[in-house]
C-alpha positions in Angstrom: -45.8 -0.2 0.8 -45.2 -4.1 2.0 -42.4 -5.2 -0.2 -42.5 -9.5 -0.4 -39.2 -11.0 0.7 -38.1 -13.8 -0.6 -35.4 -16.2 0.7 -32.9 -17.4 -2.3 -30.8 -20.7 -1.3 -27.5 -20.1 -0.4 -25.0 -22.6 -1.9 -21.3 -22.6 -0.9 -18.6 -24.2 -3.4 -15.3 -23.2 -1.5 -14.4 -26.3 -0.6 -15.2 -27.6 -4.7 -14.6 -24.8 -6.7 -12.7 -22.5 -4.2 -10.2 -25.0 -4.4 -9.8 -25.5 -8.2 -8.5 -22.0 -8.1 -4.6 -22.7 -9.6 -2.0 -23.5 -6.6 -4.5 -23.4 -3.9 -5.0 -26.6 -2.1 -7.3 -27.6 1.7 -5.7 -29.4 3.8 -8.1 -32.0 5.4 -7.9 -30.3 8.7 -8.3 -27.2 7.2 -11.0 -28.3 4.9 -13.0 -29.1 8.1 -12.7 -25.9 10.1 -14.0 -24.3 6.7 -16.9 -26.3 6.4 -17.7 -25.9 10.3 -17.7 -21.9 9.8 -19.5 -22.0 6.6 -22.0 -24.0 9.0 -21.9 -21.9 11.6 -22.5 -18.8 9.4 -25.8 -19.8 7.6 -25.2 -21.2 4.7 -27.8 -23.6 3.1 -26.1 -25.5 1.5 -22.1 -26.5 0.9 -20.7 -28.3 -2.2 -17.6 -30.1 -0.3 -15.8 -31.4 -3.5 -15.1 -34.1 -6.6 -14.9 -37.3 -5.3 -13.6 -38.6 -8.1 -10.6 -36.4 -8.0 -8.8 -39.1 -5.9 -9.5 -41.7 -3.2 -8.1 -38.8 -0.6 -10.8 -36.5 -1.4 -13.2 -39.3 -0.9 -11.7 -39.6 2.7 -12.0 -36.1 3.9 -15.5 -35.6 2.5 -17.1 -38.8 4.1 -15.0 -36.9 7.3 -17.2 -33.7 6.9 -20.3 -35.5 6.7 -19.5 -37.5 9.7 -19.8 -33.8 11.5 -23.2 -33.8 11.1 -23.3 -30.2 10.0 -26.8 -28.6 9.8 -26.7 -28.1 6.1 -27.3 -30.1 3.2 -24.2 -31.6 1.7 -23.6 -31.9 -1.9 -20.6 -33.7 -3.9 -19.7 -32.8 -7.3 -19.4 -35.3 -10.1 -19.0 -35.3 -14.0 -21.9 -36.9 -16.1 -20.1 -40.2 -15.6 -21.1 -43.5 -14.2 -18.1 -43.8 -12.9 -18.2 -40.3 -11.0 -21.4 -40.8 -9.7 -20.3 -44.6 -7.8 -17.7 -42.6 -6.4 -20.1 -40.0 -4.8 -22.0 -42.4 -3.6 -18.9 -43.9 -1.6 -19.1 -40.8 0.5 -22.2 -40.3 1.7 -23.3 -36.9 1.0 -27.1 -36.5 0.9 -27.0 -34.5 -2.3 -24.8 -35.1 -5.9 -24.7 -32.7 -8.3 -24.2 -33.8 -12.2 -22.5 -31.4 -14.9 -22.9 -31.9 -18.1 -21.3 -30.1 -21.1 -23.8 -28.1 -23.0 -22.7 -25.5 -25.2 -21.8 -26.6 -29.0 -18.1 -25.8 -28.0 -17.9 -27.9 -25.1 -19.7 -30.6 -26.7 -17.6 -30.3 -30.0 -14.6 -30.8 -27.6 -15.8 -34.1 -26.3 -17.4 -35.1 -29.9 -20.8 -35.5 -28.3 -24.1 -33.9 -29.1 -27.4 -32.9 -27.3 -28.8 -36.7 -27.9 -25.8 -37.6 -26.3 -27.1 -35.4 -23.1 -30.3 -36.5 -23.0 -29.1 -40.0 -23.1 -27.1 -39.3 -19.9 -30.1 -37.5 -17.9 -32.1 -40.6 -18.6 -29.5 -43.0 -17.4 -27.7 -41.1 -14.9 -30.2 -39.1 -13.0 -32.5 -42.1 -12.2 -29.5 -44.0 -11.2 -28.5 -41.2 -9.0 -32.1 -40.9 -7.8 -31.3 -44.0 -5.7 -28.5 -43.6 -3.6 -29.1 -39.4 -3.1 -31.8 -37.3 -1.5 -31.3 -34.5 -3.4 -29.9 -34.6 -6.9 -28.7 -31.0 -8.5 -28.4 -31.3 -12.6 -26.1 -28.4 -13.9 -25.4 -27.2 -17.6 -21.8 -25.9 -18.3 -21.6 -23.2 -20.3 -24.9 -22.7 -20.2 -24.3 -19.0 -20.8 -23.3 -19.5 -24.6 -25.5 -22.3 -25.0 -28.2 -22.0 -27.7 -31.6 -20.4 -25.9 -33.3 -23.1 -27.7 -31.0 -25.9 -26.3 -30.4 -24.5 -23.0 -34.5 -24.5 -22.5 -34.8 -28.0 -23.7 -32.1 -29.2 -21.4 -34.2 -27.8 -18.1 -37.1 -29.2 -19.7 -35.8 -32.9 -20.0 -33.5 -32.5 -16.5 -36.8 -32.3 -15.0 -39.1 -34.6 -17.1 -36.1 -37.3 -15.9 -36.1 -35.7 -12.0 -33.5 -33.4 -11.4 -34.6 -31.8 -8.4 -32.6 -28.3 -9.2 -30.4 -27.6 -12.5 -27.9 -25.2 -12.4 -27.3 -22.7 -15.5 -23.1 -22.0 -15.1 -21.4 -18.8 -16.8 -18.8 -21.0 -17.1 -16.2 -18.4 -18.2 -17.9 -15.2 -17.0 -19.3 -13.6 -20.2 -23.1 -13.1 -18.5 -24.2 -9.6 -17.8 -27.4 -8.6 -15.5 -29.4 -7.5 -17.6 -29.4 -9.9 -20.4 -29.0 -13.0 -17.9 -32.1 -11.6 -15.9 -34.1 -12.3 -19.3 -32.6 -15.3 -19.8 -33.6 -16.6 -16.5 -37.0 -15.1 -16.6 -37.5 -17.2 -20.1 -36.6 -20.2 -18.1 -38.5 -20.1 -15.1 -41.7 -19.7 -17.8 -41.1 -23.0 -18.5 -39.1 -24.5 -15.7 -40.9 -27.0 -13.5 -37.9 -27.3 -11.4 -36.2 -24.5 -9.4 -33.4 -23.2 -10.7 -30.0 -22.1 -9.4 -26.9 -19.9 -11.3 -23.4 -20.3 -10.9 -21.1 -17.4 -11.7 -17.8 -16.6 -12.4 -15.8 -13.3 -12.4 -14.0 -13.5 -15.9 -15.3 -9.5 -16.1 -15.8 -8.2 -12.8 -19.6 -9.2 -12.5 -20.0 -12.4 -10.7 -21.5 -10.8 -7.8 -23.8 -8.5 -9.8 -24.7 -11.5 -12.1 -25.6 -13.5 -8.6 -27.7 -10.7 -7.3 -29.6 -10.4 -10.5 -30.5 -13.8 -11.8 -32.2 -13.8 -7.6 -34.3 -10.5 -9.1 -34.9 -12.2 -12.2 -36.5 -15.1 -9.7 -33.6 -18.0 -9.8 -34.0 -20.1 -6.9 -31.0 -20.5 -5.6 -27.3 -19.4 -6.2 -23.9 -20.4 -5.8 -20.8 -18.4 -4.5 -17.3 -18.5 -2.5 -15.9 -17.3 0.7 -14.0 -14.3 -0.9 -15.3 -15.4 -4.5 -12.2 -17.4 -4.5 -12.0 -20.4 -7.5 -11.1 -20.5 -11.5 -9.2 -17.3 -12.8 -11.0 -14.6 -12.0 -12.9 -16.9 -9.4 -17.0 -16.8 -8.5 -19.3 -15.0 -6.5 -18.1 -13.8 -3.1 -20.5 -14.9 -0.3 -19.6 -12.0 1.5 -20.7 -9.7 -1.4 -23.7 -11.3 -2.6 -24.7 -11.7 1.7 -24.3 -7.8 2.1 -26.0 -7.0 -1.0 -29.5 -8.7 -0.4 -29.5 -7.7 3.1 -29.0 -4.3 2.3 -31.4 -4.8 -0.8 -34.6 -5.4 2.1 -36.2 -7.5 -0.8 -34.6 -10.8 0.7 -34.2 -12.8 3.4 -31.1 -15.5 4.4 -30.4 -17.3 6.9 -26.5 -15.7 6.8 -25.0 -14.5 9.9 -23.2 -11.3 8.6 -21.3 -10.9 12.0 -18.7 -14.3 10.9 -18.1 -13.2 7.3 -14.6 -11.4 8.1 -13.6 -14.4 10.4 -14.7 -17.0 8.0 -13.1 -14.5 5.3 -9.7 -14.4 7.2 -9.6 -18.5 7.3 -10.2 -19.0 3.5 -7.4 -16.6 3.0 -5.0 -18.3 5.3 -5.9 -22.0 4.1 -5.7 -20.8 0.7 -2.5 -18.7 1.0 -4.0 -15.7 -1.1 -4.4 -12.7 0.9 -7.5 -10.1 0.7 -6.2 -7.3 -1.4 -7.3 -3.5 0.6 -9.7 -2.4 -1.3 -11.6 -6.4 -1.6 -15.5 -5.4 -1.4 -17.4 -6.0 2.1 -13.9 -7.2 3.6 -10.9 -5.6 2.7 -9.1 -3.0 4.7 -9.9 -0.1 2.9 -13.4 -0.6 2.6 -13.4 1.3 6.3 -10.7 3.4 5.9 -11.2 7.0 5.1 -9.6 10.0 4.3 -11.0 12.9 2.6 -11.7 15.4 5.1 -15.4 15.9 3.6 -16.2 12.3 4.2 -14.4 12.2 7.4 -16.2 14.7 9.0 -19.6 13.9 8.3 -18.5 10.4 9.7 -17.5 11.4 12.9 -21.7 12.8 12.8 -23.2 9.6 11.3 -20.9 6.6 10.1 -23.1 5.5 7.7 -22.9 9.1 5.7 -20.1 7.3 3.7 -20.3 3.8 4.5 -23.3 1.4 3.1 -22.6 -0.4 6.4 -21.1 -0.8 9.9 -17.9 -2.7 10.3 -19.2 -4.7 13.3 -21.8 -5.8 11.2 -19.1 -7.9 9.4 -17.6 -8.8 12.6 -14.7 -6.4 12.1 -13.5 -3.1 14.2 -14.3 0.4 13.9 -13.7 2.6 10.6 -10.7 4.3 10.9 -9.7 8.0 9.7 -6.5 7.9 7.9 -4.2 11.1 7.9 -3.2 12.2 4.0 -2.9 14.5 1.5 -6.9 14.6 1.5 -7.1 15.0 5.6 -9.4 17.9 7.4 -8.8 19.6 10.4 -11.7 17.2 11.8 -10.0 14.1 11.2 -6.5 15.8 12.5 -8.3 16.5 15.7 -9.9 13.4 16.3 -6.4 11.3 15.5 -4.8 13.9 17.6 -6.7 13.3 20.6 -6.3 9.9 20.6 -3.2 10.3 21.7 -4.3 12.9 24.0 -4.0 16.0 22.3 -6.6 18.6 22.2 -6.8 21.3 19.2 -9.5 23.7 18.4 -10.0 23.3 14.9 -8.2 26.7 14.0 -5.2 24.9 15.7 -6.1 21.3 12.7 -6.2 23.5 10.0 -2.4 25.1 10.3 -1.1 21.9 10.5 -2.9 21.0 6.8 -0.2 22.4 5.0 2.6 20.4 6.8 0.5 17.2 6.8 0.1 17.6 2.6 3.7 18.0 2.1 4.7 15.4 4.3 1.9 13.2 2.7 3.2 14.0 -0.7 6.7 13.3 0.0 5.8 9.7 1.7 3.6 9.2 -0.8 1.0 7.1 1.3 -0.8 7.8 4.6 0.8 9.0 7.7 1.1 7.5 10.9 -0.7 8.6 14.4 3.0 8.8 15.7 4.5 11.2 12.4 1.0 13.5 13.1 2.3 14.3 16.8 5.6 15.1 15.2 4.1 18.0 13.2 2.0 19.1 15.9 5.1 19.5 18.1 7.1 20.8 15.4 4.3 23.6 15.0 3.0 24.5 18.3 5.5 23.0 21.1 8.7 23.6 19.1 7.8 27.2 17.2 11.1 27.3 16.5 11.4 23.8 14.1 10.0 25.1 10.6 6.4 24.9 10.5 4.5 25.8 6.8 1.6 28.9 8.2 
């Protein structure tokens, strides 16, 4: 059966977001090279920071669009007047304006929803004029009264918002119930619609992948999901996930995600813990002797993809507690031993005890040692 593929909009807020994570801060040079991968690997679209934040962030974003990158480029301002003349400073072809939305957030600013309205009448127009593309995006939106959140799309619209973004703020969304939220929406949306997630519980990614299945427009992630507290989507994630899905297309080039990966890390000095989805060390490391040996017969037995297509090396067995003779023999004759597989299994014993002592994996170098303390050195003690 023909399955329809649709192509969601890929929207990048490292360089904004990302860096709003606490302690990390781009260096212009380094805010640059990021923005040239992100390029370079596919993304539509990349929301290159708050120009109001300080007339140096004005400076290095009018320096990114000066590259001429082949994606559309977006600054980020508050529902302010103010905020919006210093976008416009820059030169990016696309704005996008937040507003506060839920009851709490407007209760914190002592505004209300006329308040809002007021603001998309003025403010969008206004921007309407010096951008190509003007994104509209409700904070919060995720605790915001259904009724509310509706009407706010509605009149972002009706005052010609060309996108509006619906942000789980503070990462409370789950699939399921965001999927029917967005599906109410688009009923009544004239205007495509995009989510923004954050990983408060551990479902950013899942969150991103579903509002797309619920038929949201576009989405917006980060290179490692790094940003506020618990940080956002990871592109990386999200990328994997709808290729592997076959229901969508992107225009992402999987084979720079652990380059681009390993440059956010360094320019963000937070390193990509092992066991990091898509990209962390352990995600190709294996060793349980089951899944090791049906490995060495088809890699993808225990692996939902190849590490090249990431742009990394080869999965690698790791000798443990959990080892098999097949992955004994095949680290063995990397170093240019051969052993039948009779031969593997006697050194089991020895590797487990040594495994269990160490407490972590064992080296290629401490595996020869047992081999020659068991077959070339009979007389060393050898567990049978």
């Amino acid at each position: 059966m023909h399955v329809p593929v649709f192509t969601p909009w890929i929207i990048d807020t490292t360089l904004r977001d990302g860096e709003q994570a606490p302690g990390v801060a781009f260096s212009p040079l380094e805010k640059k090279d990021i923005a040239r991968k992100l390029a370079e690997a596919g993304v539509d679209e990349l929301e290159i920071g708050y120009p109001a934040i300080s007339s140096e962030e004005q400076s290095v974003i009018r320096e990114i669009v000066s590259m001429n990158l082949p994606v559309r480029l977006t600054s980020w301002s508050r529902a302010k007047r103010t905020d919006l003349e210093c976008a416009r400073a820059c030169g990016t072809e696309g704005i996008h304006l937040s507003f506060p939305l839920s009851e709490l957030y407007l209760n914190l600013m002592e505004k209300d929803y006329t308040w809002v309205r007021r603001q998309l009448e003025t403010l969008i127009p206004e921007a309407k004029k010096h951008f190509s593309f003007v994104s509209v995006g409700g904070q919060d939106a995720t605790r915001t009264n259904g009724k509310t959140l509706e009407t706010f799309v509605q009149d972002a619209s009706a005052c010609g918002a060309d996108r509006v973004r619906i942000a789980d703020t503070v990462g409370i969304a789950t699939p399921l119930t965001l999927m029917q939220q967005i599906q109410h929406l688009k009923a009544s949306a004239s205007v495509p619609l995009e989510f923004h997630a954050h990983n408060d519980l551990g479902m950013a990614t899942a969150n991103a992948f579903s509002a797309i299945e619920a038929g949201c427009d576009a989405v917006s992630v980060s290179v490692t999901g790094l940003g506020e507290r618990a940080g956002n989507a990871a592109l990386e994630e999200l990328a994997i996930a709808l290729k592997l899905s076959g229901r969508y297309r992107t225009s992402i080039k999987a084979e720079l995600l652990h380059t681009l990966c390993k440059t956010v890390a360094s320019a963000s000095n937070r390193f990509i813990q092992d066991q990091k989805p898509v990209i962390g060390n352990a995600v190709f490391q294996h060793e349980s002797g089951i899944h090791c040996n049906a490995l060495l017969k088809d890699p993808l037995s225990y692996q939902p993809f190849l590490p090249r297509d990431i742009g990394k090396d080869n999965y690698e067995l790791v000798i443990g507690k959990h080892s098999g003779s097949a992955s004994v023999q095949h680290v063995l004759s990397t170093r240019g031993i051969s052993v039948d597989r009779e031969q593997a299994k006697k050194l089991l014993p020895n590797i487990r005890l040594a495994a269990d002592k160490k407490k972590c994996r064992l080296s290629a170098t401490e595996l020869v040692n047992i081999y020659i303390q068991c077959f070339v050195n009979p007389q060393d003690t050898c567990k049978r």
